[in-house]
N, CA, C and O of each residue as an XYZ file, in Angstrom:
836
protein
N     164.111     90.502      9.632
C     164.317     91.939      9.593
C     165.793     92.256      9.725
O     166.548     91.296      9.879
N     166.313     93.502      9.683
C     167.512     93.760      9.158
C     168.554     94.235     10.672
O     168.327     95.300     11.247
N     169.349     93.548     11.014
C     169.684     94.268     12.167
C     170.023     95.616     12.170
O     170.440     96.098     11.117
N     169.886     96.552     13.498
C     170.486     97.985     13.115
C     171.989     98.184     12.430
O     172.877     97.338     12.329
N     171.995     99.691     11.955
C     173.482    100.017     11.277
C     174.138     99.863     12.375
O     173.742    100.556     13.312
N     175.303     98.953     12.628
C     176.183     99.404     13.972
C     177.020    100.341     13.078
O     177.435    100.287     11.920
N     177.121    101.503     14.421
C     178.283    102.516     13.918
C     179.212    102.895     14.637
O     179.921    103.848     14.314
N     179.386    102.171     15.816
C     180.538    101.744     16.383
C     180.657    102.824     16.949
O     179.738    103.629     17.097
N     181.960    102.986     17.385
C     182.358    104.452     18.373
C     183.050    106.169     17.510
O     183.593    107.233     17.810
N     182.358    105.158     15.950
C     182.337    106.384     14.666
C     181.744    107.843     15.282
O     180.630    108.178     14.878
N     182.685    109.033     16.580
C     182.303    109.949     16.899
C     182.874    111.408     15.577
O     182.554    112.593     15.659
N     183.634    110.854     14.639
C     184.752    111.774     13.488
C     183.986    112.802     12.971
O     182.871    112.575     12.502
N     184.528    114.046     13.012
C     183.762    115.090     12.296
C     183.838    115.313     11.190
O     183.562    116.440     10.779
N     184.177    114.464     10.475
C     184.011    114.111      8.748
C     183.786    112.683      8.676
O     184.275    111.826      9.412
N     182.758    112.477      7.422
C     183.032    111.156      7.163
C     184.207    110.393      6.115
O     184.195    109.231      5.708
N     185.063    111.318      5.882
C     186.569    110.510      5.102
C     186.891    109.902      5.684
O     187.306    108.970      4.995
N     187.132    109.569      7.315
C     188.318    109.080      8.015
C     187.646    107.525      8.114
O     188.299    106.532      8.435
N     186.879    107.524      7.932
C     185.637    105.646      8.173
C     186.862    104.665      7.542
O     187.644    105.098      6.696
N     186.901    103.763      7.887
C     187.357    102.487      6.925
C     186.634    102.224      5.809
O     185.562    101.705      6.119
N     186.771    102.365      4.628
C     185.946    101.716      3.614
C     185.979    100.605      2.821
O     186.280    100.739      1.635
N     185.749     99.651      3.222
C     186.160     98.425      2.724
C     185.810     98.000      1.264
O     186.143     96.961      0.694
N     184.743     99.484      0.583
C     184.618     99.163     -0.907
C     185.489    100.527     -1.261
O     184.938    101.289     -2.056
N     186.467    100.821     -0.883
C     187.213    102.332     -1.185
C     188.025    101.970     -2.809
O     188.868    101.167     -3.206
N     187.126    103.184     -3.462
C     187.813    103.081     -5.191
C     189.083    103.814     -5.002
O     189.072    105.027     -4.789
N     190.316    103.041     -5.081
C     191.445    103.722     -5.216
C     191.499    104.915     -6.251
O     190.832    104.680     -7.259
N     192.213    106.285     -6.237
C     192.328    106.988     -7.113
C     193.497    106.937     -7.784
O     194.265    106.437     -6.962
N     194.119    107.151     -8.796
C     195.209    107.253     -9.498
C     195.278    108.201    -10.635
O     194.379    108.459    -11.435
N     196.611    108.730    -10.582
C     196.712    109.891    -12.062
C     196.806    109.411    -13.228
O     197.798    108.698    -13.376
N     196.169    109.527    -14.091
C     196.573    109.044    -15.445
C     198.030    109.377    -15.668
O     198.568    110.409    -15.267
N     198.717    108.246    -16.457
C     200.100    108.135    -17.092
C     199.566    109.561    -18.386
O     199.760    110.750    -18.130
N     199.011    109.151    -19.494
C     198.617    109.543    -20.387
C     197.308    110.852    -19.978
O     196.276    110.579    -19.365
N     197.526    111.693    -20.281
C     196.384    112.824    -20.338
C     195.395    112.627    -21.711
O     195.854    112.305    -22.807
N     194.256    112.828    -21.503
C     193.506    112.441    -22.581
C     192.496    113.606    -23.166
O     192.316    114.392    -22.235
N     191.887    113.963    -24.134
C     191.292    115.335    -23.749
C     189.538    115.162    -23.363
O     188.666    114.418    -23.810
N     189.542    115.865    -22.683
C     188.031    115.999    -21.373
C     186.819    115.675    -22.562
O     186.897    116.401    -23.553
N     185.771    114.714    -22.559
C     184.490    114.531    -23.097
C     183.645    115.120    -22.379
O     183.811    115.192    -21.161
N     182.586    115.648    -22.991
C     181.214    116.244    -22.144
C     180.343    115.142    -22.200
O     179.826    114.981    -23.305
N     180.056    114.400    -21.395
C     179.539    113.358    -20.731
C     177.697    112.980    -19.903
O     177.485    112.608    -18.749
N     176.902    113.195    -20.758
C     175.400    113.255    -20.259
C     175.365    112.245    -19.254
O     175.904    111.146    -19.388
N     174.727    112.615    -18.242
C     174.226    112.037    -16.657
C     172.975    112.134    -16.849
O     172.587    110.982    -16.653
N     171.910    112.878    -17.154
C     170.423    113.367    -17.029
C     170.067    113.963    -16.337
O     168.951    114.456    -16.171
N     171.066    114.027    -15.748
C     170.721    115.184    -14.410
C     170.761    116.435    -15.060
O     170.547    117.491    -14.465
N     171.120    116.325    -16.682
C     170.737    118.033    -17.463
C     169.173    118.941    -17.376
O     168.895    120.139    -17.339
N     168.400    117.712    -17.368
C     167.119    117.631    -17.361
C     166.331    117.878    -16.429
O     165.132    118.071    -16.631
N     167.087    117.924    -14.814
C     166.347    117.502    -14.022
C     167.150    119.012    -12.725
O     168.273    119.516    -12.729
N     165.876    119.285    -11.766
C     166.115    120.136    -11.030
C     166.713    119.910     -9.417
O     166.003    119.352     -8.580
N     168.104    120.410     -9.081
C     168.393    119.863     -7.997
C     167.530    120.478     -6.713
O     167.321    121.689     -6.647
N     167.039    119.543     -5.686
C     166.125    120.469     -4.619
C     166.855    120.062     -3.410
O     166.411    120.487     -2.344
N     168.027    119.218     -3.388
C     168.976    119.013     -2.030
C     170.110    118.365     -2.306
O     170.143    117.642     -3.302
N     170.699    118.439     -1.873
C     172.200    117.909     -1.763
C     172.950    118.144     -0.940
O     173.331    119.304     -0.784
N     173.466    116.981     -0.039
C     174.349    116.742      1.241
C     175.170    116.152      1.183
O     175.053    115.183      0.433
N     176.361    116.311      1.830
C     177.159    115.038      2.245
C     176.814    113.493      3.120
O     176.331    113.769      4.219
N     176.917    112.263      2.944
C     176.652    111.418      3.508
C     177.200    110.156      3.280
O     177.877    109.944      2.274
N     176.937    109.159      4.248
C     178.026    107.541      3.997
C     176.460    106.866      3.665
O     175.492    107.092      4.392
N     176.415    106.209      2.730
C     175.616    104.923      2.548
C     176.048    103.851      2.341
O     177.174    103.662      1.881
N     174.903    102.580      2.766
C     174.812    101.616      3.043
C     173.776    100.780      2.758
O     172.611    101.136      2.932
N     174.144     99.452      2.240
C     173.245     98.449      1.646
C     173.213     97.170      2.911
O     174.166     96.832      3.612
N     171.749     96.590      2.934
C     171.887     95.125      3.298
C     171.988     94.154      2.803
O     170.893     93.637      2.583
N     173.022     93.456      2.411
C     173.637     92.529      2.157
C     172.760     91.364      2.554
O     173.200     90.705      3.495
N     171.548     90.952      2.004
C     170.729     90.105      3.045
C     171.000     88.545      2.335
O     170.566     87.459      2.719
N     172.097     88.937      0.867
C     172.714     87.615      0.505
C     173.690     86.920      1.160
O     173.926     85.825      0.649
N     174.327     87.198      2.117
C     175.491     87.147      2.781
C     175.153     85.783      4.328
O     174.043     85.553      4.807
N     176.038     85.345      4.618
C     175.808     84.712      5.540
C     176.575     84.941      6.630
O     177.626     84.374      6.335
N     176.713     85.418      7.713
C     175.362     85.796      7.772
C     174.950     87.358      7.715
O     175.614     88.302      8.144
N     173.628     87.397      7.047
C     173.678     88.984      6.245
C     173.831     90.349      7.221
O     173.410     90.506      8.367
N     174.458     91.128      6.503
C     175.091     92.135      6.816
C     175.173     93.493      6.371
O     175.264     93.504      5.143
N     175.178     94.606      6.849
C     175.478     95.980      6.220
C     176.714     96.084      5.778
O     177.584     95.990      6.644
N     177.308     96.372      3.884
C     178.431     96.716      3.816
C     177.653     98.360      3.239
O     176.571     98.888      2.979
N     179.263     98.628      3.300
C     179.226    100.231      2.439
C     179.459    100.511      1.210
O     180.404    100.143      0.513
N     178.362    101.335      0.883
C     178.457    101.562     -0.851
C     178.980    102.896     -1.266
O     179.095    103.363     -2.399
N     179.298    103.458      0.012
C     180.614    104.638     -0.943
C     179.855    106.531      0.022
O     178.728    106.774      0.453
N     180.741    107.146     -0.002
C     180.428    108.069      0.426
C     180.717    109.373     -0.525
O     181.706    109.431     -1.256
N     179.750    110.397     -0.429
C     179.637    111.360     -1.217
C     178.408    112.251     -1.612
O     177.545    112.007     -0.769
N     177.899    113.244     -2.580
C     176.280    113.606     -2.516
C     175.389    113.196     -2.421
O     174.967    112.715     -3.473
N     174.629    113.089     -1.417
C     173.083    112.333     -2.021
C     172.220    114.116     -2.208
O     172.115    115.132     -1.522
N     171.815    113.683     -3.421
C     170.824    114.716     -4.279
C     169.533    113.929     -4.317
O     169.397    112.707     -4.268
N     168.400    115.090     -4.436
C     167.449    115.140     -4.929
C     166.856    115.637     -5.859
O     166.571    116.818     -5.666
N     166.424    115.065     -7.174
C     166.462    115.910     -8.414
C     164.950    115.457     -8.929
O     164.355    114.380     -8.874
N     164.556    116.914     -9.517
C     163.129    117.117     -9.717
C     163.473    117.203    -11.295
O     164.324    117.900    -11.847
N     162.214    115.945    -12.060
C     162.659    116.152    -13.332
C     161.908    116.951    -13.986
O     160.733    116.717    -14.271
N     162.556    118.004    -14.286
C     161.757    119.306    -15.363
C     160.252    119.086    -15.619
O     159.302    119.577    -15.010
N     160.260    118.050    -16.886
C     159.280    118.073    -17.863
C     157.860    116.827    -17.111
O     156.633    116.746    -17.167
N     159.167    115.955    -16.369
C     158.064    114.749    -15.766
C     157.129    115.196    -14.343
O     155.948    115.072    -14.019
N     158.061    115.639    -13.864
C     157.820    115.845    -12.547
C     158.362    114.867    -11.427
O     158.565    115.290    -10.289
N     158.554    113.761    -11.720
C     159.335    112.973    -11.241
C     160.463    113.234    -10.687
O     161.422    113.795    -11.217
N     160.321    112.577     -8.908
C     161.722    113.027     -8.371
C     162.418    111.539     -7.808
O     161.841    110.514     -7.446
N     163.690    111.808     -7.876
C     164.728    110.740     -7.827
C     165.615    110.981     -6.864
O     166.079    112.121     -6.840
N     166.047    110.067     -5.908
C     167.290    109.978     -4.853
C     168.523    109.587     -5.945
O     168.362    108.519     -6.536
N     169.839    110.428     -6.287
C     170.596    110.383     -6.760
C     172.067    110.194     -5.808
O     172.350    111.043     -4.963
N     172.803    109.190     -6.012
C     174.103    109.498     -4.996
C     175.337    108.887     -5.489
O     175.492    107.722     -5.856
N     176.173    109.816     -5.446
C     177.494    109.076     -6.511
C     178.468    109.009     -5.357
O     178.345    109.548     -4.257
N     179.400    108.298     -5.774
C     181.172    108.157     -4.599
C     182.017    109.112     -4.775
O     182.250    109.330     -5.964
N     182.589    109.791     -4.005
C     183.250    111.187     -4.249
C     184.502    110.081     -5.363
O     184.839    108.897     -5.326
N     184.885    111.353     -6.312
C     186.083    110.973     -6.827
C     185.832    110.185     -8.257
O     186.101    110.618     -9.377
N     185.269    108.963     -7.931
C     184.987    108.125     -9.150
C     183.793    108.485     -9.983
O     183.540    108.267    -11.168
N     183.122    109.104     -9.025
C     181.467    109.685     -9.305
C     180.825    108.065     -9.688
O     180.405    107.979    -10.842
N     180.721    106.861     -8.879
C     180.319    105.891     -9.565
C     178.878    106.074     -8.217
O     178.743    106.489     -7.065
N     177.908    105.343     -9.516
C     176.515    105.761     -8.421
C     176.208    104.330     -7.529
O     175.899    103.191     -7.881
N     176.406    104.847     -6.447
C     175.423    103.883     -5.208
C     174.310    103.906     -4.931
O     173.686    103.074     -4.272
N     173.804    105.224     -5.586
C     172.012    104.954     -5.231
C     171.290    105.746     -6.346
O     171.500    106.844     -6.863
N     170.251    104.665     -6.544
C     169.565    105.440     -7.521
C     168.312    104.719     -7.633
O     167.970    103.603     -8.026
N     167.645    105.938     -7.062
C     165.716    105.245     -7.609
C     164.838    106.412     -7.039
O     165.101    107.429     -6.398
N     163.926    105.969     -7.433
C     162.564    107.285     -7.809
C     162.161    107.226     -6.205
O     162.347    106.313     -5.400
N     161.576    108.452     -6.034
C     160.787    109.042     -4.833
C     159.334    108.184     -5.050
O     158.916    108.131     -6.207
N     158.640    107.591     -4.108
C     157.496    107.012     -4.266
C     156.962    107.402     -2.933
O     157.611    107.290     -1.894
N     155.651    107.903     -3.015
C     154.544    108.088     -1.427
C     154.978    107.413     -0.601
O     155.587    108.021      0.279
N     154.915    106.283     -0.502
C     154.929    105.187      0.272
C     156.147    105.053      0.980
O     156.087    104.452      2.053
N     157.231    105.487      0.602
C     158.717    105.300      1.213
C     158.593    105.935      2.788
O     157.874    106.903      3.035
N     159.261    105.362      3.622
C     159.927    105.775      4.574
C     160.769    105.512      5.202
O     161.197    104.360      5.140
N     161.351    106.431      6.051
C     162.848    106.769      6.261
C     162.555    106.602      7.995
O     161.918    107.340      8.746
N     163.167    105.547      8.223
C     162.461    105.402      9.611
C     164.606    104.885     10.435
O     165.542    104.145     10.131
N     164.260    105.888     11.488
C     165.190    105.794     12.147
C     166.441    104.749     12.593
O     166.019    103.652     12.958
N     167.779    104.889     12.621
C     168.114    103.821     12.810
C     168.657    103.618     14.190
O     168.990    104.656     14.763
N     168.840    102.313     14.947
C     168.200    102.030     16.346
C     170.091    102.660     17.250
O     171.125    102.104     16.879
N     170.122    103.495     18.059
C     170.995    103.857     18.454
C     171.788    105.304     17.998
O     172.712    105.686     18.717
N     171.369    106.184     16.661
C     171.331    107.102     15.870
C     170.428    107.717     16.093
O     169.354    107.160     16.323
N     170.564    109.148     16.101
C     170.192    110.482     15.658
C     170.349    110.892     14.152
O     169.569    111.754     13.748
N     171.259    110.379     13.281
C     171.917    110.865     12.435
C     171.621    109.871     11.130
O     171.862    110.242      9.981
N     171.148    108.748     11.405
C     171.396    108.128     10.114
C     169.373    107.602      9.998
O     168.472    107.764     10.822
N     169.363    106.985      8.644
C     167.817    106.731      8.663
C     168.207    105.214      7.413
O     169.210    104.863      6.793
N     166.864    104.718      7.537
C     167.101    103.142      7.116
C     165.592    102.750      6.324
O     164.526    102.511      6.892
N     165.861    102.765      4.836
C     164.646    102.859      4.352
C     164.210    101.490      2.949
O     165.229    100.959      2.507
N     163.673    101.282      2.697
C     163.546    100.594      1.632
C     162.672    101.187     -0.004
O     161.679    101.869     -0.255
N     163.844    100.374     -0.899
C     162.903    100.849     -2.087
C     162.470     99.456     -3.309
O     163.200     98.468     -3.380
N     161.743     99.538     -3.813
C     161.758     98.168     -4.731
C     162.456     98.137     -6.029
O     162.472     97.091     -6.678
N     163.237     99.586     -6.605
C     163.817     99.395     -7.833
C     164.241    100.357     -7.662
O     163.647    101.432     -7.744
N     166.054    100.068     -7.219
C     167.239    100.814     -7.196
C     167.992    100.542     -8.363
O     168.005     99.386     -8.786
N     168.743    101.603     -9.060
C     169.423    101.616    -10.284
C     170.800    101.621    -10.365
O     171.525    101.739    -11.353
N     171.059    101.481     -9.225
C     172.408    101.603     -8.498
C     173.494    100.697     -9.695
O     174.600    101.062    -10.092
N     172.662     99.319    -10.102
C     174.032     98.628    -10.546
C     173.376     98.233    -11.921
O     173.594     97.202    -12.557
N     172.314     99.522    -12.329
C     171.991     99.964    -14.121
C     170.340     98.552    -13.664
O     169.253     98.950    -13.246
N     170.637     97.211    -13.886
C     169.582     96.416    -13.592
C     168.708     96.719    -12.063
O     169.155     96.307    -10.992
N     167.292     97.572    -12.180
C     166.691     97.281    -10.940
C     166.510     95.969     -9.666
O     166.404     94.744     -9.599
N     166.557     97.108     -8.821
C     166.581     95.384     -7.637
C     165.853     96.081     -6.505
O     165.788     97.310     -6.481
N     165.339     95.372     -5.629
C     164.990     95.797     -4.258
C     165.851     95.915     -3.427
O     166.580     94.926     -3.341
N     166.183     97.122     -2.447
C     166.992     97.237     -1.830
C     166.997     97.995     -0.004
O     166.802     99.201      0.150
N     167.142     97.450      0.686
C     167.138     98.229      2.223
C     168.576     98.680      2.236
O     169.614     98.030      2.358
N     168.283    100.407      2.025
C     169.131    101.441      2.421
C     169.471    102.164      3.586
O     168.599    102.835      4.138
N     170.541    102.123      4.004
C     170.611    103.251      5.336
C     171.903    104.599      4.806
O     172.976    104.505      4.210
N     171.397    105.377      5.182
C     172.285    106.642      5.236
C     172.605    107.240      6.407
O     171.781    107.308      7.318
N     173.672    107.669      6.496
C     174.736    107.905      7.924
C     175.364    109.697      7.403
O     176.072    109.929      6.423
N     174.971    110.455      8.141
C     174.946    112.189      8.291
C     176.073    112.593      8.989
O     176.495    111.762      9.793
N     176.837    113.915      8.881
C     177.886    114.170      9.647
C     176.935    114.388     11.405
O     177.644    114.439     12.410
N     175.879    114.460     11.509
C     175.263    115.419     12.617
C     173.749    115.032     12.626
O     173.126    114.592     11.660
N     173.274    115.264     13.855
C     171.990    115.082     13.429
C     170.616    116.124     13.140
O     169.395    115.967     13.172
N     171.677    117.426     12.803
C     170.833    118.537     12.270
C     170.845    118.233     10.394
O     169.970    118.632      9.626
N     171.624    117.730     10.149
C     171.819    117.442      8.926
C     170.774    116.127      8.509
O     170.180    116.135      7.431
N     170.642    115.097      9.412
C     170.004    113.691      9.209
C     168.503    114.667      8.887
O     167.889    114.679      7.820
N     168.224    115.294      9.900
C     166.477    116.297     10.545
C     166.195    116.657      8.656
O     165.312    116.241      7.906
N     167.373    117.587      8.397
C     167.144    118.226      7.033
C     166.740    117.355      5.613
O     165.850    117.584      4.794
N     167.901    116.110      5.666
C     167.318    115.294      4.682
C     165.918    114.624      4.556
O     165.308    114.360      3.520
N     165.350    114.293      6.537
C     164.170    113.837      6.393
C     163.458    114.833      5.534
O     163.231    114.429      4.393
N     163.194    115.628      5.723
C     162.303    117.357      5.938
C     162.292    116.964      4.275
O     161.217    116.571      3.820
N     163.377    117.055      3.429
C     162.940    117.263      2.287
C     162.594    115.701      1.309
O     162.102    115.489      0.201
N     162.962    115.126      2.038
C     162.679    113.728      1.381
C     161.174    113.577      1.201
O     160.658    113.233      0.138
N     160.292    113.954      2.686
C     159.352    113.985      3.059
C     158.461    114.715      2.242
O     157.506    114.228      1.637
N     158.931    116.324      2.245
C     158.536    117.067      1.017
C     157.977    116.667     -0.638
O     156.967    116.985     -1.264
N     158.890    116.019     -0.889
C     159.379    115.465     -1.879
C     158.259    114.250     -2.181
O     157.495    114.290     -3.145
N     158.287    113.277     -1.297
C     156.730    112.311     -0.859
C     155.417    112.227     -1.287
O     154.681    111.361     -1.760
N     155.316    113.994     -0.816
C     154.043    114.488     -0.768
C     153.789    115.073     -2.189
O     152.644    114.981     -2.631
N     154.872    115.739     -3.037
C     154.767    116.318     -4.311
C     154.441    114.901     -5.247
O     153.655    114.873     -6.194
N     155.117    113.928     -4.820
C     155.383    112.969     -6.360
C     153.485    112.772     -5.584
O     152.593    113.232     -6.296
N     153.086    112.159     -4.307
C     151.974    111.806     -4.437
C     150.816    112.882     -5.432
O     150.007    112.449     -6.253
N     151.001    114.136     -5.123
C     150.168    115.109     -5.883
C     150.055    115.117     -7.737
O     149.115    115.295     -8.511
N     151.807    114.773     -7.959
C     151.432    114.563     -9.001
C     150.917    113.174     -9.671
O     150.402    113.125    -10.788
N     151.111    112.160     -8.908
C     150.570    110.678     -9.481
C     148.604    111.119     -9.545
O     147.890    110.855    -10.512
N     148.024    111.965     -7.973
C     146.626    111.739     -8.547
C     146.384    112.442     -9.361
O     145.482    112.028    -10.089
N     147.120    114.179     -9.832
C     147.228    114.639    -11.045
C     146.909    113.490    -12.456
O     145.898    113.370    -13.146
N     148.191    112.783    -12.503
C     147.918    112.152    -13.592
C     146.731    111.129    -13.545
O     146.038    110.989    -14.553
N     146.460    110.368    -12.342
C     145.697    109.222    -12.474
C     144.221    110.506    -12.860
O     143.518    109.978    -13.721
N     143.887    111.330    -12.631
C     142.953    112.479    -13.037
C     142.313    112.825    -13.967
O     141.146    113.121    -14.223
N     143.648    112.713    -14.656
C     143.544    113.258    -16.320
C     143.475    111.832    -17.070
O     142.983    111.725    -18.193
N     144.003    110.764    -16.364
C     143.933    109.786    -17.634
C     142.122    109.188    -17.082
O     141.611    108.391    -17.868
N     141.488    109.475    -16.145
C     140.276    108.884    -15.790
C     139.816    110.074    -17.010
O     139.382    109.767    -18.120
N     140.007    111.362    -16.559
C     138.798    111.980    -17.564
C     139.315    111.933    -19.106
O     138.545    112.486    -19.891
N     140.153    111.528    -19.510
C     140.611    111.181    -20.765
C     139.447    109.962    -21.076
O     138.790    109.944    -22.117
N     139.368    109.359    -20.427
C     138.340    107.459    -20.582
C     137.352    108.077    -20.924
O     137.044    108.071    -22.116
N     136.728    108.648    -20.163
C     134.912    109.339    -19.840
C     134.996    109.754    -21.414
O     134.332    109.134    -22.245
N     136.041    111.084    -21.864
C     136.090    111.567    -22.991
C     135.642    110.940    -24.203
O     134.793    111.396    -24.970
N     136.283    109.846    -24.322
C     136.364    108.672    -25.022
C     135.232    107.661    -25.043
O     134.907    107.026    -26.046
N     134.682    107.570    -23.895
C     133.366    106.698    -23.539
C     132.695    107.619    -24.379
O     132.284    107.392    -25.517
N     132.600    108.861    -23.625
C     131.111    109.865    -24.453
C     131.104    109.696    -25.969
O     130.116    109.502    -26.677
N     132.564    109.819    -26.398
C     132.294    109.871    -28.164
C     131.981    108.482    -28.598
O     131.189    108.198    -29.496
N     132.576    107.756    -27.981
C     131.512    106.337    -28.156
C     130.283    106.076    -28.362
O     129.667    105.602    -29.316
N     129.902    106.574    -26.988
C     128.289    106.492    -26.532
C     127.461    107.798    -27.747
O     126.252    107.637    -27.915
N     128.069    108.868    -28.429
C     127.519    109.411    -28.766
C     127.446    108.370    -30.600
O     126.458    107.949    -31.200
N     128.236    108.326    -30.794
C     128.547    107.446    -31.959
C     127.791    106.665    -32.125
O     127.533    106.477    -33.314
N     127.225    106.020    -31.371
C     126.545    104.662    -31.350
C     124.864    104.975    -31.005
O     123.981    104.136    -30.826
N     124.794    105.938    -30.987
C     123.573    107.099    -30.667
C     122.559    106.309    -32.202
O     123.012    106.298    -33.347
N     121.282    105.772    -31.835
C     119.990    105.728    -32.624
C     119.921    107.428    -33.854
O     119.938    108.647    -33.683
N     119.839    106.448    -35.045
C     119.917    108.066    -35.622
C     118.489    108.401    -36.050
O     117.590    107.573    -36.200
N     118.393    109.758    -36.232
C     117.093    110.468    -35.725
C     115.505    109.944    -36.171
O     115.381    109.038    -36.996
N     114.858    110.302    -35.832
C     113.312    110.322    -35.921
C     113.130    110.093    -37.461
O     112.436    109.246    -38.023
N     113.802    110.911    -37.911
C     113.354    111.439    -39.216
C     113.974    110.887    -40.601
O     113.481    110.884    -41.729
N     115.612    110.274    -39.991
C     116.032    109.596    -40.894
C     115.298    107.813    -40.708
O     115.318    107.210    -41.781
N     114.870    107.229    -39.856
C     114.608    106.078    -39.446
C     113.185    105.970    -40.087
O     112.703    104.935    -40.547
N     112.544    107.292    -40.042
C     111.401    107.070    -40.641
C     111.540    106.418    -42.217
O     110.837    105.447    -42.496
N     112.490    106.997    -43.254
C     112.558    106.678    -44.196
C     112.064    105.267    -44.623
O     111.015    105.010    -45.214
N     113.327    104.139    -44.079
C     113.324    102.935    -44.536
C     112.099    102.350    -44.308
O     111.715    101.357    -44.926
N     111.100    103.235    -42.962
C     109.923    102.127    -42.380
C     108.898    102.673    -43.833
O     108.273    101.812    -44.452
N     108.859    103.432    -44.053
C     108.079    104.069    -45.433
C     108.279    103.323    -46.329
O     107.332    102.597    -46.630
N     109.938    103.146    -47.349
C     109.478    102.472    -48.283
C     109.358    101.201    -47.936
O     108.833    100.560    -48.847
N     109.802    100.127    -46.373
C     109.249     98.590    -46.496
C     107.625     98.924    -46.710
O     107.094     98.393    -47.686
N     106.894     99.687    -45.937
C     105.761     99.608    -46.541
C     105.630    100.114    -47.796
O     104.545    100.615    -47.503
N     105.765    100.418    -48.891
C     105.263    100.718    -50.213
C     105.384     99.218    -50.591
O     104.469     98.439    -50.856
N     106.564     99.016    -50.560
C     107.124     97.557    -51.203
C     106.203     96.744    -50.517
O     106.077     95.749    -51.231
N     105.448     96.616    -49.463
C     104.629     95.252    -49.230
C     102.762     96.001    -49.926
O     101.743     95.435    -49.528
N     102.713     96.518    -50.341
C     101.578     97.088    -50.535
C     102.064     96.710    -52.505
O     101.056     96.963    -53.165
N     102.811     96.401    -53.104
C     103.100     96.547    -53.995
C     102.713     94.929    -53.927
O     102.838     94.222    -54.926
């Protein structure tokens, strides 16, 4: 199991001032270039939270394994329009490069981390973080712990919707089957009294012949 996040004597009322040992340097372009409009998918999709926060991966490749940091900046929650599908979204201030990314599933939870009010420590099985899915134990670190309370609240929210809509669908695709069975079963239906009579009529003429 994963040891707790240590967060040291991190009391700062922002999280900029942290050491970041994966910190994307910024720099001005020499050359100005002119601005592209740039699709994310997040065109598609409805924001239902967004906070400031530091995240963190377990490193459980490492020897010996360890929490590093994957960048600080929004974590969003985005409801997709047409699917219904909702997603934990979180980019690095500045570079906008994403540290977290994967779908809301029932089953997730966000279970406290040992010495914190403020941060929560969760697992998912297919994070998109680095484009190829992977399994990953996440922790997130809050300015406060009225802020940590809020992200549970809607994460949680959020839980309960994707579950509503999965038995939604599992619903419709059961009575879609039945649909399909019946026109089967009707298809394959003995045809009537009256047409069946026919053929038994003329085998008898023909054996009487």
């Amino acid at each position: 199991s994963a040891t707790p996040l240590d967060l040291g004597d991190d009391h700062e009322t922002s999280t900029d001032n942290v050491d970041d040992s994966n910190h994307d340097p910024h720099f001005e372009p020499i050359v100005s270039l002119p601005e592209r409009e740039v699709k994310t998918l997040e065109e598609d999709e409805e924001e239902l939270f967004k906070m400031r926060a530091k995240l963190y991966r377990f490193a459980s490749e490492n020897d010996p394994p360890e929490w590093k940091e994957r960048g600080t900046g929004d974590v969003k929650l985005l409801r997709h329009k047409e699917k219904g599908s909702i997603r934990l979204l979180m980019r690095r201030d500045r570079t906008l490069k994403i540290c977290a990314n994967h779908h809301i599933m029932p089953l997730m939870e966000l279970k406290p981390n040992a010495g914190s009010d403020r941060a929560w420590v969760w697992n998912t099985h297919a994070d998109f973080a680095d484009e190829e899915p992977k399994p990953e134990l996440l922790a997130i670190r809050f300015l406060n712990a009225e802020n940590a309370q809020k992200f549970k609240l809607k994460f949680d929210e959020c839980k309960e919707e994707v579950r509503k809509t999965l038995e939604g669908e599992v619903k419709r695709n059961a009575d879609q089957v039945a649909e399909k069975l019946e026109d089967l079963s009707v298809k394959d239906k003995p045809e009537s009294s009256e047409e069946t009579q026919k053929p038994k009529e003329e085998k008898e003429k023909a054996e009487e012949k």
